[in-house]
TIGU-228591 format. One record per residue (C-alpha): residue number from 1; residue in one letter; y negated, z negated, x negated. Coordinates in steps of 0.2 Angstrom, whole numbers, plus 5000, padded with zeros to 4 digits. Layout:
N
+-----+------+------+------+------+
:  nr : rest :   c2 :   c3 :   c1 :
+-----+------+------+------+------+
: NUM :    a :    Y :    Z :    X :
...
+-----+------+------+------+------+
! end
This chain:
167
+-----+------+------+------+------+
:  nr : rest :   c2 :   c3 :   c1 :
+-----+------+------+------+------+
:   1 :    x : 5105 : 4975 : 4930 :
:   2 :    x : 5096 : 4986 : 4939 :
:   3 :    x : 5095 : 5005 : 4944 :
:   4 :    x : 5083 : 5016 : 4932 :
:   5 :    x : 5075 : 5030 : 4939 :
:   6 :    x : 5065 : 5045 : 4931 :
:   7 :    x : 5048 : 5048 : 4938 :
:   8 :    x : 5054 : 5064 : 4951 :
:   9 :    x : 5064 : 5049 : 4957 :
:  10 :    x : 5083 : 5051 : 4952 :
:  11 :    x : 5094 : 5037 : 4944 :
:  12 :    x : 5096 : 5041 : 4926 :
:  13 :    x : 5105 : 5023 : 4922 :
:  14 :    x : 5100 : 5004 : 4924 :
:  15 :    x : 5095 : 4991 : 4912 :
:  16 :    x : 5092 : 4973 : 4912 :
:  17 :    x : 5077 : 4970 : 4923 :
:  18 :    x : 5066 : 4961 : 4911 :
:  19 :    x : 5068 : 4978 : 4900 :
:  20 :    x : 5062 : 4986 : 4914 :
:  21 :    x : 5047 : 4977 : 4916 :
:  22 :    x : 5043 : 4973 : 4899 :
:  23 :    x : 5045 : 4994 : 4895 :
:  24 :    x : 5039 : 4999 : 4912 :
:  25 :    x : 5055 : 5011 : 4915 :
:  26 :    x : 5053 : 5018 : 4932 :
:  27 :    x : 5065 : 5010 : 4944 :
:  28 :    x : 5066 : 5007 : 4964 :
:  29 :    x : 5063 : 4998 : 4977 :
:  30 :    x : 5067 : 4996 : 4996 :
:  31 :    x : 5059 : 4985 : 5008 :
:  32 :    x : 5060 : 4982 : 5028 :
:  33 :    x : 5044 : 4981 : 5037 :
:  34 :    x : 5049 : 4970 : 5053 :
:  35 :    x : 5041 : 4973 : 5066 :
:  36 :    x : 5041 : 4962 : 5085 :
:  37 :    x : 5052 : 4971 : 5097 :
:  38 :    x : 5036 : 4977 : 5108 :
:  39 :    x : 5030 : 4985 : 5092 :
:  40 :    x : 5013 : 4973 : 5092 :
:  41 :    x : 5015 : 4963 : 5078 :
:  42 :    x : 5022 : 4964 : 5060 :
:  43 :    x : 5030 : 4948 : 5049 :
:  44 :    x : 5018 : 4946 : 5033 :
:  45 :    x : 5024 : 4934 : 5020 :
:  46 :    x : 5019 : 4925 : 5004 :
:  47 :    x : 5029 : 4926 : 4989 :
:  48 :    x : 5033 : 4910 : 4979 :
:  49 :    x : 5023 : 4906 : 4965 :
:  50 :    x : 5041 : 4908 : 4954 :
:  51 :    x : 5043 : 4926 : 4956 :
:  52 :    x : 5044 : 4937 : 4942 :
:  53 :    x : 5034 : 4951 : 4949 :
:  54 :    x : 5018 : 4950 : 4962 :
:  55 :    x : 5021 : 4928 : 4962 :
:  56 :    x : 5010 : 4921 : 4976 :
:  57 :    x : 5004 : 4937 : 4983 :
:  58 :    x : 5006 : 4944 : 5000 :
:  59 :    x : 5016 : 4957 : 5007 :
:  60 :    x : 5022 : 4964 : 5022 :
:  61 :    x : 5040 : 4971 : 5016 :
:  62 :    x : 5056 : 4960 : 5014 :
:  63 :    x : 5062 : 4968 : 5000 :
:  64 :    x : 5068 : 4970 : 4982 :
:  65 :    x : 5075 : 4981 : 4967 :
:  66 :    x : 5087 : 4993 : 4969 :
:  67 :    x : 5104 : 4988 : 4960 :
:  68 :    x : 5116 : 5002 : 4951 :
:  69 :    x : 5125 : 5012 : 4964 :
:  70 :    x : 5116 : 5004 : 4977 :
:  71 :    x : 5108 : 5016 : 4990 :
:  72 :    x : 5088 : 5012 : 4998 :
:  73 :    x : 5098 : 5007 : 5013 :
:  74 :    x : 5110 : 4995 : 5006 :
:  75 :    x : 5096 : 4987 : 4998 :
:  76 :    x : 5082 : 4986 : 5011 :
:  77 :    x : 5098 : 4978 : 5023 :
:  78 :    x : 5102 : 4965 : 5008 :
:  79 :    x : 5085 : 4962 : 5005 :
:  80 :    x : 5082 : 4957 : 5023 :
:  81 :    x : 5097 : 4947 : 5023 :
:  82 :    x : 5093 : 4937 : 5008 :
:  83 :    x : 5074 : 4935 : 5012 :
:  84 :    x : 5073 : 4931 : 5030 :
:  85 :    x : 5091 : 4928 : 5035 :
:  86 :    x : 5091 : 4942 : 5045 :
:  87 :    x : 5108 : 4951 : 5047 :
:  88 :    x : 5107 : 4971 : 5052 :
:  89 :    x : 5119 : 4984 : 5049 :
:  90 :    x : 5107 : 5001 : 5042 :
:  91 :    x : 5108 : 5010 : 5057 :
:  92 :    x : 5096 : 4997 : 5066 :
:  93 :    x : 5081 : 5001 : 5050 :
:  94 :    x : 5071 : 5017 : 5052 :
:  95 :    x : 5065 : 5026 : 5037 :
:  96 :    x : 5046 : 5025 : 5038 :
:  97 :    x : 5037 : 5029 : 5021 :
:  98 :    x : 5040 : 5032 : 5004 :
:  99 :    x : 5029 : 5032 : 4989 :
: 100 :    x : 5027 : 5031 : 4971 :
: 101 :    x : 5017 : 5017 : 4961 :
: 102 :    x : 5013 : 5023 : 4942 :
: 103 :    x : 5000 : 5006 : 4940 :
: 104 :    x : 4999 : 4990 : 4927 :
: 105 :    x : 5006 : 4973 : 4930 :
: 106 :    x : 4998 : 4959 : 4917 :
: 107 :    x : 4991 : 4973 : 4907 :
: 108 :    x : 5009 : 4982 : 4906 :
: 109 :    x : 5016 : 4997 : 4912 :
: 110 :    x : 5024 : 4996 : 4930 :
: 111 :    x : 5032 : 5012 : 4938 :
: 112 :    x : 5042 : 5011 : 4955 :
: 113 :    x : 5049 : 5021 : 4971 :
: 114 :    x : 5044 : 5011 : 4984 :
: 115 :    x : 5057 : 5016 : 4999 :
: 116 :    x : 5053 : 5008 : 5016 :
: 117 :    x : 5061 : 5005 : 5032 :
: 118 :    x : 5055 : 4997 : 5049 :
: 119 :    x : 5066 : 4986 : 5062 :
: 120 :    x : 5062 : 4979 : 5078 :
: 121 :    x : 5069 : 4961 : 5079 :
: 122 :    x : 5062 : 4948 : 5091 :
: 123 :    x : 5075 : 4935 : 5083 :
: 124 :    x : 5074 : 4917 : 5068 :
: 125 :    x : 5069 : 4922 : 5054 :
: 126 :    x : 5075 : 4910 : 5040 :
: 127 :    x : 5063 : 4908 : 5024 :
: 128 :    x : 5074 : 4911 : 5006 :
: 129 :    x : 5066 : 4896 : 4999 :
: 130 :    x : 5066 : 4904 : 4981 :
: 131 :    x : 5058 : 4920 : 4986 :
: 132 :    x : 5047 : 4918 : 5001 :
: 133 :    x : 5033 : 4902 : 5001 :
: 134 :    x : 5026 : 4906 : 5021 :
: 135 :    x : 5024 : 4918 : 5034 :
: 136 :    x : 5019 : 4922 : 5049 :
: 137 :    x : 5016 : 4934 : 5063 :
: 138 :    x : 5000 : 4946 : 5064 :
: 139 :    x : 4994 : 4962 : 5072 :
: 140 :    x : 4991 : 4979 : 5062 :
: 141 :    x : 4972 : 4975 : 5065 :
: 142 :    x : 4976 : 4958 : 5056 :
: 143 :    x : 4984 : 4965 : 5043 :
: 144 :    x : 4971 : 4977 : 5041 :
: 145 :    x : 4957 : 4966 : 5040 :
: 146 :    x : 4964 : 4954 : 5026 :
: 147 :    x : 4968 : 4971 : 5016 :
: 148 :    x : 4950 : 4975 : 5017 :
: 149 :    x : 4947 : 4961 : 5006 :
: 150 :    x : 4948 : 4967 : 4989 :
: 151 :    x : 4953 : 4950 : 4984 :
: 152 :    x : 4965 : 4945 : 4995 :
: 153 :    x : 4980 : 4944 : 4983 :
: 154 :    x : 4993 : 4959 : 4990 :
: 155 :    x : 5006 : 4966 : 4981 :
: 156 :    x : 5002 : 4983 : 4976 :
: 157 :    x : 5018 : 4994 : 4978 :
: 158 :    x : 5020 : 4991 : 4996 :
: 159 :    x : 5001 : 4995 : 4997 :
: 160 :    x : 5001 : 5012 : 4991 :
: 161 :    x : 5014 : 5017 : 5008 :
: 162 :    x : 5002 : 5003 : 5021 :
: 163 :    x : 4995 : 5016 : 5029 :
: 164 :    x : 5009 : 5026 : 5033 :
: 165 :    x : 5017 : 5008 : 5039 :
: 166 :    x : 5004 : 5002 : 5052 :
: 167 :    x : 4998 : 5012 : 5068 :
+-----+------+------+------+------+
! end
């Protein structure tokens, strides 16, 4: 189950997640931008090929869905945990962008409140082997640079709020 939202971005219920998907309720999303601790390079990852949602693609957020009577903030800090094994309380993430992605995903209806957070973490980052496939260290130049590609396979919630993310 997970948290339903309507489209001015207030919970209104929760529903199975393949409902979601297959209906294209709106629901929610938070995600963790890490960043090194001298702020010059950000961690981008590449989903597994078994993911539900965006499988294969890049993105540049640990993150997930938000479960019922879950906050953003309880959910970017699991998310992190879960993902890249990296354990913070929420008062080490700062809030950095939020958005809203009214778009299709194979041909269907996808709505979502993408709510994004930044840390500064120099420490081991330990891959959740059914979620992430790699990742790796690159500059906001980098990152910039493989975005301009209109190919390169990015997921496209977390691209709607990239250039509120990078400097």
């Amino acid at each position: 189950m997970i948290a339903v939202y309507d489209a001015a971005g207030r919970v209104v219920g929760a529903a199975d997640r393949a409902e979601v998907y297959r209906d294209g309720l709106w629901h929610a999303s938070a995600g963790v931008l890490v960043r090194s601790g001298d702020g010059e390079r950000i961690y981008v990852h590449r989903r597994t090929d078994t993911k539900m949602v965006f499988a294969g693609m890049h993105d540049c957020l640990a993150g997930g869905v938000i479960d019922p009577g879950e906050s953003p903030e309880r959910t970017a800090v699991r998310e992190l945990a879960e993902e890249l094994g990296i354990n913070v309380t929420a008062d080490a993430l700062r809030p950095a962008a939020s958005a809203s992605w009214d778009g299709v995903w194979q041909g269907k209806p996808m709505r979502c409140h993408v709510f994004a957070y930044e840390l500064r973490y120099d420490g081991p980052i330990r891959h959740q082997a059914e979620e992430i496939a790699e990742g790796w260290w690159w500059t906001d130049a980098q990152l910039r640079a493989h975005l301009a590609d209109p190919d390169w396979p990015f997921v496209p919630d977390t691209r709607v709020l990239v250039d509120d993310l990078l400097t």
